[in-house]
N, C-alpha and C positions, 0 to 999 in steps of 0.2 A: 630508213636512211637517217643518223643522226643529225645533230647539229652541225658537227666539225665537218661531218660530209658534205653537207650543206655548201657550208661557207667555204670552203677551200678554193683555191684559184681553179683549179681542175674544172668545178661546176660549170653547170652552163651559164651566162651570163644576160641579166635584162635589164633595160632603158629605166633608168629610175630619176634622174634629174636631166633635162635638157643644158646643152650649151650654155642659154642667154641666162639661165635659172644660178650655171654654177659660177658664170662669170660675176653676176651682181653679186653670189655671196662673196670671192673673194676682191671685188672690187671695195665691198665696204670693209672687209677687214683690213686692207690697204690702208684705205682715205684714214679711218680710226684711229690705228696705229700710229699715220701719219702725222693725225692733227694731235692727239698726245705732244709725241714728239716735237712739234712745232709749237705746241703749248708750253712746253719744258725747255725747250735749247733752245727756239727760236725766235727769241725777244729781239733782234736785229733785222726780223725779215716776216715782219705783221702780217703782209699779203699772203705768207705761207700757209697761216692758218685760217685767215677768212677763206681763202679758195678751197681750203679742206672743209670748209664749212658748207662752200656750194656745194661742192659734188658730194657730201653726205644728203644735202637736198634733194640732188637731182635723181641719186640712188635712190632712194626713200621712194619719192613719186610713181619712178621707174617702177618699182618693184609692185607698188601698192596698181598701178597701172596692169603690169605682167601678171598679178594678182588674178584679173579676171579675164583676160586675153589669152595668158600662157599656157605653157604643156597643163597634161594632166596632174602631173603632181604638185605644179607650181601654183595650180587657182586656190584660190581660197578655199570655194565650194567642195574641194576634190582634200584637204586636213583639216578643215574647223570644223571640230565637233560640237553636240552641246556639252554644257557642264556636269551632267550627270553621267554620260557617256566619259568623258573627261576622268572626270574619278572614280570612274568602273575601272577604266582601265590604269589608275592608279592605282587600285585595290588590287587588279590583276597580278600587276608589276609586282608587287611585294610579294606576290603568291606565289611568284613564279608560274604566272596559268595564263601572260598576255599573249595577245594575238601579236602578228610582228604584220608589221606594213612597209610597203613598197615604198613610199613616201615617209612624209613625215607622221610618226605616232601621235594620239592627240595630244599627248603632255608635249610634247616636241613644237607642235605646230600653233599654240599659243605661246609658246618660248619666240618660238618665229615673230607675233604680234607684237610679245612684249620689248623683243629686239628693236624694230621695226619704229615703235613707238618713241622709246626713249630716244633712238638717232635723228627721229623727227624733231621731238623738243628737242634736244641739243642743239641741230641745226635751227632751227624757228628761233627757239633764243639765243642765238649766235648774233642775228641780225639786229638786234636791240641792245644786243651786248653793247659794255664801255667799261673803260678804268675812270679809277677816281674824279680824274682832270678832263678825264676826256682828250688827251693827250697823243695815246702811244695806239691806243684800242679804241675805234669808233666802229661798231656796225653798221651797214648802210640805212637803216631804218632807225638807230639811235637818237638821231634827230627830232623824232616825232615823240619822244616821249621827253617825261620830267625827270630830272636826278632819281626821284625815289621812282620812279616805273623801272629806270635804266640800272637802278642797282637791283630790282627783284629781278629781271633780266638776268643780271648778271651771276647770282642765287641758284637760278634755276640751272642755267645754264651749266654751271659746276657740279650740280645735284644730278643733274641727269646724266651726264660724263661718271659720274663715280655711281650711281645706279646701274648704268650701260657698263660699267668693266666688271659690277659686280655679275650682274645678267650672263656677261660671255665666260663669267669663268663657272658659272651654273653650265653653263649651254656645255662647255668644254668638259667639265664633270659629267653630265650626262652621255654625252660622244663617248668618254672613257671609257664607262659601267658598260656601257651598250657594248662596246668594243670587246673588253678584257672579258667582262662580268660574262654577258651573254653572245658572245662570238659572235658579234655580228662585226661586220668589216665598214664599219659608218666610214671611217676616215679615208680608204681609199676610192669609197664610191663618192665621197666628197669632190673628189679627183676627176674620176674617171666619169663620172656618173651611170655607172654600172654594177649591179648588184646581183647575189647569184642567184640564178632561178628559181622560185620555189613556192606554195603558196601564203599566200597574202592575204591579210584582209580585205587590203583597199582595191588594189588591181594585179593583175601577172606582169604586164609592162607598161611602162605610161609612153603616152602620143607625146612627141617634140613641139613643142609650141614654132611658130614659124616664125622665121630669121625675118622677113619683112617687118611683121610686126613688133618683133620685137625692136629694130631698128626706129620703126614709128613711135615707139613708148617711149625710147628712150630721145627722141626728137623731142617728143609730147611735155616729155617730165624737163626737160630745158626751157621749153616753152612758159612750162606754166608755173617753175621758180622765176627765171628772169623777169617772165612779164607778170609777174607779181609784185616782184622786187620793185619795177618802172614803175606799175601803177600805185603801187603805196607809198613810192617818194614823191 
């Protein structure tokens, strides 16, 4: 059975991202997009973009949470490779001779971290963020620091915004290749969370992590942005 046999719609179809897994991916590409945008146009309406700065927090958490509770493909445990396994399977890549996974590949699934990371700083230095005067832009933790803490703050926080769009337009080049290059259908199973059957390195179908919990994570990661936010003011 080739490739193209493979992938076509016609194949039979298996569980490769749960629900709660594909919701947080496009929840943060939302909030992201958003706080840009609210960074750019929304100089009249401040709160637009501190609040886009929680909920990249609380996503963050969430995720890092769902991390180790979630479906199968969603845990940590089930895409983080080591580093040498990592560029094997880089070395594969070029060769044309990689294994294809249900999940995320291990180049993929430290993309995943390094995503994950930078929307963290961003957000984390959101809250210390400030303008000049201190005027237009206060983060609620701003307070605690001195001008010069509040302008490295402010530094970071820019730096990892323009690191994080360079990161997604890797991640979005990578989807591409995968897509075009080697017929795999990433971007609908991004969707659907459904991929066609066939074997895998990692697993045949992955287990759905449970709506309870994930409900709890995402309680959890509210909890433990705001009552951070309260106890460090």
């Amino acid at each position: 059975m080739t490739d193209a046999t493979v992938s076509s719609s016609a194949a039979p179809q298996v569980l490769a991202w749960d629900g709660p897994t594909r919701l947080f991916k496009w929840a943060l590409v939302a909030t992201v997009v958003s706080a840009w945008v609210s960074n750019k146009y929304g100089a009249g309406n401040v709160a637009w973009h501190v609040w886009n700065g929680y909920a990249v927090l609380v996503l963050v958490v969430f995720r890092l949470l769902w991390g180790l509770v979630g479906g199968s493909t969603a845990r940590f445990a089930g895409f983080l490779r080591a580093p040498l396994a990592t560029i094997r399977y880089g070395l594969d890549l070029l060769r044309g001779r990689e294994a294809h996974y249900l999940g995320h590949n291990p180049l993929g699934g430290w993309m995943v971290m390094v995503l994950l990371g930078l929307a963290g700083v961003m957000g984390l230095s959101g809250l210390f963020n400030a303008d000049t005067d201190r005027m237009i832009i206060e983060g609620p933790l701003s307070a605690k620091l001195s001008d010069a803490a509040v302008s490295l703050a402010h530094r970071i926080h820019h730096q990892a915004f323009d690191l994080l769009l360079i990161a997604i337009v890797l991640h979005l080049a990578a989807v591409a290749f995968h897509s075009v290059v080697k017929k795999e259908r990433l971007a609908p199973a991004m969707v659907t969370g459904r991929k066609p059957a066939r074997a895998y390195a990692d697993m045949a179908a992955a287990t759905p992590g449970s709506i309870g919990l994930a409900i709890g994570c995402l309680v959890a990661a509210g909890l433990i942005v705001w009552g951070g936010i309260w106890i460090a003011r």
